[in-house]
C-alpha positions in Angstrom: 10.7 -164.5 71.3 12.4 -163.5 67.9 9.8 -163.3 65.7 6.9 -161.0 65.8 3.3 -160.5 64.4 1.5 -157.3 64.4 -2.4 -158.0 63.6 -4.9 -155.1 63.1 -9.0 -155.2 63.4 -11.1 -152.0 63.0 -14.2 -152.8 65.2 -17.1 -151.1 66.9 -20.0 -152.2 68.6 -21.9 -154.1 65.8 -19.0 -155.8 64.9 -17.4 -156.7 68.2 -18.6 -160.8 67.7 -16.8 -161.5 64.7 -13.8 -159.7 66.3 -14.0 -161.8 68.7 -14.2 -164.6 66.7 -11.1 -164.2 64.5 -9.2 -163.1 67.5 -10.0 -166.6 69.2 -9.2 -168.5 65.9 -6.0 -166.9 65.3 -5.0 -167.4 69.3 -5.7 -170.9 68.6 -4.1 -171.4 65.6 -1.1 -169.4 66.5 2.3 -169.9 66.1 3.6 -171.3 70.3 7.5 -169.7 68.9 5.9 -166.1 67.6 5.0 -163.1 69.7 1.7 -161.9 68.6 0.9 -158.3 69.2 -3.0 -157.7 68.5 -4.2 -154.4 68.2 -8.4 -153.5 67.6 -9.1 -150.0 66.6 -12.4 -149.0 68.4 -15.0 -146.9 68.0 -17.9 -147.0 70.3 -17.1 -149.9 72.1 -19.5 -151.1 74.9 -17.1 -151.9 78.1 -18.4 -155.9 78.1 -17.1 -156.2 74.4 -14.2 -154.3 75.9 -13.9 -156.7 78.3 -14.2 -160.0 76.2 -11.5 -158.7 74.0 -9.0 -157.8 76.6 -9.6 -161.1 78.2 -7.5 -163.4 75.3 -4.5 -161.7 75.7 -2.1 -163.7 77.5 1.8 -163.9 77.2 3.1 -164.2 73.8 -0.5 -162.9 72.6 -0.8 -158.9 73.6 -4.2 -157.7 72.7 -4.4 -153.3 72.5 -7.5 -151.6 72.0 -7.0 -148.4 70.4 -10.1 -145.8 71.0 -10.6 -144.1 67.6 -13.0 -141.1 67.2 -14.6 -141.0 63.3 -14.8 -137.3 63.2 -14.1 -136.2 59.8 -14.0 -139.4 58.4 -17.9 -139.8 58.9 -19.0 -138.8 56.1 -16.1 -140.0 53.9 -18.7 -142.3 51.7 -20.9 -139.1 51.1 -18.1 -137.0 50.1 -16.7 -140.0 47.7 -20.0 -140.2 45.9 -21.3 -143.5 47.6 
């Protein structure tokens, strides 16, 4: 496939449904000619969400998790003033 699509979702796991969600509209809505490459940044991710995301890649749709650690950026909104 020529063309190419890199998607990114942030997600942990109170917002693992709606994840799920746009990644099943956009799989069904996608493009049959484009290469969709899906990655969803984690952060304490239970392993059936895990699971349930991993489970819509297919050929032509890659989906990635990426384990992400918050760390410093915990606190971000307190140190911004929010």
């Amino acid at each position: 496939m020529a063309n190419r699509v890199n998607v990114a979702f942030i997600c942990d796991e109170g917002f693992a449904l709606p994840t799920g969600v746009a990644l099943h509209s956009l799989f069904a809505n996608r493009n049959q000619n484009v290469e969709y490459k899906v990655f969803v940044i984690c952060n304490n991710l239970g392993e059936d969400h895990r699971k349930r995301l991993q489970s819509i890649s297919c050929d032509g749709f890659l989906v990635t998790l990426v384990d992400a650690e918050l760390g410093e950026y915990e606190k971000i909104f307190e140190k911004a003033g929010f």
